[in-house]
N, C-alpha and C positions, 0 to 999 in steps of 0.2 A: 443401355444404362441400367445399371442395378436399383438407382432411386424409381420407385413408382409411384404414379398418381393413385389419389382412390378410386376406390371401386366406383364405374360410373361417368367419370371426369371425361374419358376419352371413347364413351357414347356418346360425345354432347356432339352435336354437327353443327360449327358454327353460324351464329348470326349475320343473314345477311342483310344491311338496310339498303332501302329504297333507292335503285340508280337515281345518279344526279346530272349526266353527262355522257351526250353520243357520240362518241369519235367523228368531227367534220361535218358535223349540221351545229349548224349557228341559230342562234335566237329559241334556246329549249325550253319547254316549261316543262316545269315539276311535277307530277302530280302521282308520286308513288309513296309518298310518307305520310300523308294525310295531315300534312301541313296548313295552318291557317294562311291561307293567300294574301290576305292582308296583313299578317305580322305581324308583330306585339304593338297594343297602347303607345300614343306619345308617352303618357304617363309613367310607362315602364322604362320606354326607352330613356325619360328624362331619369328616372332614378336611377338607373344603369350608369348615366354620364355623371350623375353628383356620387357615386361612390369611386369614381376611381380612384381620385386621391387617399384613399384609406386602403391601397390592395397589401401593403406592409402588415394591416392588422389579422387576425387573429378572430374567426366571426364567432360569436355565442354557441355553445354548445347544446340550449335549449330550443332556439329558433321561437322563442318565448310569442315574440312582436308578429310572426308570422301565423303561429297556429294562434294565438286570438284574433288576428284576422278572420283565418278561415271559419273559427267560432262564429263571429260575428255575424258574416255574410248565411252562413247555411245553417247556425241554429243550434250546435253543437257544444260540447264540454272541452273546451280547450283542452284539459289533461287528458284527453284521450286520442285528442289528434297525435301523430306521429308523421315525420316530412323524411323526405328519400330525396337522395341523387335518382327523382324521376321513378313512378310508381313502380318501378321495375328491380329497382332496390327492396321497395316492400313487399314485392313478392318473393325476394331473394333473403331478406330478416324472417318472414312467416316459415317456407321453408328449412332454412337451418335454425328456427327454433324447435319446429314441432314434427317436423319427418327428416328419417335418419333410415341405415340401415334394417331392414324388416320393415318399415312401413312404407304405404304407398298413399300417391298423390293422384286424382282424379281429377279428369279433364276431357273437354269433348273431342273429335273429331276433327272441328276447324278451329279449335281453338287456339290463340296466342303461343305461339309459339317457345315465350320464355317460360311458361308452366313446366313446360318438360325440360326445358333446362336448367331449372335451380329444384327442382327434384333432383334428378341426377346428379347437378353439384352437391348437394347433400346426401346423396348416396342411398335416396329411397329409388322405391321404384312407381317410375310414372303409367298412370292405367289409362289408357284412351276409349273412352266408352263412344257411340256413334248416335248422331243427331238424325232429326226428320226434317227433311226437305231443307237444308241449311240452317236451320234451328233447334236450338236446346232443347232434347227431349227430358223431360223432368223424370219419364219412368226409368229410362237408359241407365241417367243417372243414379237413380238409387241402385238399380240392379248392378250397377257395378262398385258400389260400395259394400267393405268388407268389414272383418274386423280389424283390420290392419290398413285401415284408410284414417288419414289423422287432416288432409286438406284437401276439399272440392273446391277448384276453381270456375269461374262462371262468369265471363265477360256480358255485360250488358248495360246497353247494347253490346252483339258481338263483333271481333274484329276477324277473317275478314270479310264476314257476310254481310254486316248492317243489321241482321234480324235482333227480334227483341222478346224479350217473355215477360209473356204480364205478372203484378204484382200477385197475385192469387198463385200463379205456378210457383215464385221464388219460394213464397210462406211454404206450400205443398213439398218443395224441396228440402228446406230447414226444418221444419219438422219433422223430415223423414230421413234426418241423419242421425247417426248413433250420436250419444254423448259427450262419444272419444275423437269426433271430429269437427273441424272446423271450415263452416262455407262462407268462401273468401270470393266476394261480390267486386269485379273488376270496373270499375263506372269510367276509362280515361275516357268516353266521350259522354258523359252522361251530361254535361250543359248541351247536347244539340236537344234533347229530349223536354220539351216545353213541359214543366210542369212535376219533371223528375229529382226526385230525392237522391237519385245515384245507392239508396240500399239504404239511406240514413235511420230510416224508419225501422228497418230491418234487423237492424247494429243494434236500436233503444229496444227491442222487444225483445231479443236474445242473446245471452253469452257467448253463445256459440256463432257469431256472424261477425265476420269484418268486411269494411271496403275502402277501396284504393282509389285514388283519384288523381289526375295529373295536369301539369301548365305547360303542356308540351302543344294540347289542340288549339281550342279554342283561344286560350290565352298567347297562343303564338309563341312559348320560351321555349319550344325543343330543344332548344343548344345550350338553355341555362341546365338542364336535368333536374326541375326539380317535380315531387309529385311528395304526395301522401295518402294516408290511411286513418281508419276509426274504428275505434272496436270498444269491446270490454277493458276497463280499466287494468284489470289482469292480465292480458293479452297484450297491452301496449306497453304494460310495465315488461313484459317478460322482452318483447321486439327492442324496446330502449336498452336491454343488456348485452345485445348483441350489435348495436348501431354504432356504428365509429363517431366518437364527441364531436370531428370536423367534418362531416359528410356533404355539409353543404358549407359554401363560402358566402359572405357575405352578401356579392354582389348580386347571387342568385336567389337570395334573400328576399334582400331588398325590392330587386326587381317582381319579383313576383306577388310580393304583399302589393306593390302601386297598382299590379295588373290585374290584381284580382278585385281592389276595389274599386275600375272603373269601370264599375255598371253597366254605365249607358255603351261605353265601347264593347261589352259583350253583348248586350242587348242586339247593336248592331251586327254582329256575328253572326247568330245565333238567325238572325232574321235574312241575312243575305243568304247564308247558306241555305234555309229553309226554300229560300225563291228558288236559289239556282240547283238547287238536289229536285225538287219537281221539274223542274224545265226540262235538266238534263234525264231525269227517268225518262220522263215522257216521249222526249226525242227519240232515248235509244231504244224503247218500245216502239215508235211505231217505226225505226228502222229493224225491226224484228228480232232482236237482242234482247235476250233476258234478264230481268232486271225486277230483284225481290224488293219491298218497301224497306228503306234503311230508313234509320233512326241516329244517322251519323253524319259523317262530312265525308265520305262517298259512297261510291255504289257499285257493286258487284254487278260487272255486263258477264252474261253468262253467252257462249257461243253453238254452236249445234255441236264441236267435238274440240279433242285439243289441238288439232292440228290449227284447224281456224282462228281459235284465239292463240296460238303461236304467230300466225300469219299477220293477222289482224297486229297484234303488239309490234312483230318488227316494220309493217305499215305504219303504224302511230312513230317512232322514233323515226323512222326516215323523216317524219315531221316535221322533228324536234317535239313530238308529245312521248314525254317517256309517265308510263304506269305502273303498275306493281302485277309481274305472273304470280300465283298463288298454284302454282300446282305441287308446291310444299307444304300446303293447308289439305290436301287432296280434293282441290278444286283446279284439276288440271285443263277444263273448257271452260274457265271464267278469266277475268281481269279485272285486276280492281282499282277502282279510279277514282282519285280525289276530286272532291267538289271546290275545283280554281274559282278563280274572278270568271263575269262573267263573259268576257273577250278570250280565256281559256278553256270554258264550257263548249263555247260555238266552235273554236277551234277542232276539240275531239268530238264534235257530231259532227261536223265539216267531214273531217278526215275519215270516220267509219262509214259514214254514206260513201265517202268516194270507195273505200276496199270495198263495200258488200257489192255496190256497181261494177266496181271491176273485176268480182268474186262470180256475176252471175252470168 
C-alpha cells in the first residue's frame, strides 16, 4: 500500500491480555489479569441493572457525578480529576498531548507494558531505563532522563513485580526531573496498599506530577473500562482537549460511582487479599519459589531458570490453573499470579508442590 502509518505505529507488538481458557481441561480459574475474584459490589451490580433502560441515551460528557465522587472518597479537587475508558486511556491522553516526534518517554525495565505503546502511538521514542533487583531504581531513572524526555512513567506499586518505592524515593525522583518533564505516578493497584495516597500528595505539592488510577482491581469493573487521573489544573485542562466528550457511557458511569462508594465492600477486599497474598507468599516460599513482598493482588513466583517456569505454567494449566508468563516484562524465570479466593490459592500451591515433586 502507498497509504502509511506513522512513524512508530508498526513498532508497537501487540497487546496480549491474560488467557482465559485451556483447550479440554474443564473447571479453570483465572488468575492471569489480576482480577478481583470476588467481583464488583452488589451495589454496582444493582446500579448496572437500574440503567439499563436508559442505553438509547447519550451519557454527560463531563462525568460531573462521578469525579465528585472520586473527590469525596480520596480528598481531592473534583476539576482536576479527569476519567478514561480505563487508566490506559490516560496514559494514552498524557502521551499524545505532551510527547511527539523528538521526544522521549521513560520507563523502567518491567514496567507496563502500555507505556511503550502510546509513546510510539504518538510517535516519540520510548527509553527503557533498568531497575534493581525488580524494583524502581530512582538513580536509573534520572540517568536516563534527557532533554528531550517530556514523560516518566512509574507504576507503584509495580506491575508485574508487586515491588513498591517508598514515598521519600518518589519526592527524590520528582525533584530530580527537569521542568520540561512530567512524572506520571501509575497507582491501578494502590487500594491494596493500606494507608496509600496512590501519589495524591504528590500531585498537591508539584505541577509537574500526575496519577492514574483504575476500577478494573479492586473495584472489580475491568470489563466496564473505566479509570482516571489527577494532576495540575493545567495538565487536566490540556488531557480534556484531547478526550473524546463520549469516552465513557453511562452505564460504566454509574456503576462505578455505586462501587466506589461502597466502602465497607472494599474494605473487605482489601482485607481478604491481604490474608491470602501472605498465605500464598509464604506457601510458595517454603516450597522454594521465589517470591518478592508485593504490595498488590499478586505475586511474582520466581523459578531457578526459564525453562522451569515454562514447565511449571504448562503444569498449572493442565490444572485448569492458568497465570500470566511475563517473559515480555523480561522476567522470563517468573510467573505471575493472581491472588484468587481462597479455594484458588490452595489450588496453585497444591499444584506447584506436586511439579517441584515431580521435578526432583
Amino acid at each position: 500500500m502507498s497509504v502509511r502509518p506513522q512513524p512508530g505505529i508498526l513498532d508497537i507488538a501487540l497487546y496480549e491480555g491474560g488467557q482465559a481458557h485451556v483447550e479440554g481441561v474443564a473447571d479453570v480459574v483465572k488468575l492471569s489479569s489480576n482480577e478481583n475474584p470476588f467481583g464488583p459490589s452488589l451495589a454496582a451490580q444493582e446500579a448496572f441493572r437500574r440503567i439499563a433502560g436508559q442505553l438509547h441515551r447519550y451519557p454527560p460528557t463531563d462525568h460531573a457525578d462521578l469525579r465528585a465522587a472520586i473527590a469525596a472518597v480520596h480528598g481531592l479537587d473534583a476539576d482536576r480529576v479527569i476519567c478514561g475508558a480505563g487508566s490506559d486511556e490516560i496514559i494514552t491522553f498524557l502521551c499524545q498531548a505532551y510527547a511527539g516526534p523528538g521526544d522521549e518517554v521513560v520507563y523502567t525495565e518491567h514496567g507496563f507494558s502500555m507505556y511503550r505503546i502510546s509513546a510510539l502511538a504518538a510517535g516519540a521514542t520510548p527509553v527503557e531505563v533498568p531497575e534493581r533487583a525488580r524494583t524502581v531504581d530512582v538513580d536509573a531513572v534520572l540517568a536516563g532522563v534527557t532533554e528531550r524526555t517530556r514523560l516518566v512513567f512509574i507504576a507503584n506499586p509495580a506491575n508485574p513485580t508487586g515491588t513498591m518505592l517508598p514515598e521519600d524515593d518518589i519526592s527524590r525522583l520528582a525533584d530530580g526531573l527537569p521542568e520540561s518533564a512530567l512524572l506520571v505516578l501509575d497507582g491501578a493497584y494502590a487500594e491494596y496498599v493500606e494507608g496509600f495516597d496512590g501519589g495524591a500528595a504528590q500531585v498537591e505539592a508539584r505541577n509537574s506530577v500526575v496519577m492514574t488510577r483504575t476500577f478494573s482491581k479492586i473495584y472489580g469493573l475491568g470489563g466496564l473500562r473505566v479509570g482516571w487521573g489527577y494532576g495540575a489544573q493545567e495538565v487536566i485542562g490540556v488531557l480534556n482537549r484531547v478526550r473524546g466528550p463520549f469516552n465513557l457511557g453511562q452505564p460504566a458511569l454509574e456503576t462505578a460511582r455505586a462501587a466506589l462508594l461502597d466502602r465497607g465492600y472494599v474494605t473487605y477486599c482489601q482485607s481478604e487479599n491481604a490474608r491470602l497474598r501472605a498465605w500464598l507468599t509464604e506457601a510458595l516460599t517454603d516450597l522454594g519459589v521465589g517470591v518478592d513482598p508485593s504490595s498488590t493482588n499478586f505475586i511474582l513466583a520466581r523459578f531457578d531458570n526459564p525453562a522451569e517456569a515454562d514447565a511449571c505454567d504448562a503444569y498449572l494449566k493442565s490444572q485448569g490453573l492458568i497465570v500470566r508468563k511475563v517473559a515480555g516484562y523480561k522476567l522470563p524465570e517468573a510467573l505471575r499470579i493472581t491472588v484468587g479466593d481462597e479455594s484458588a490459592c490452595r489450588r496453585v500451591v497444591h499444584a506447584i508442590r506436586q511439579f517441584r515433586e515431580g521435578q526432583a
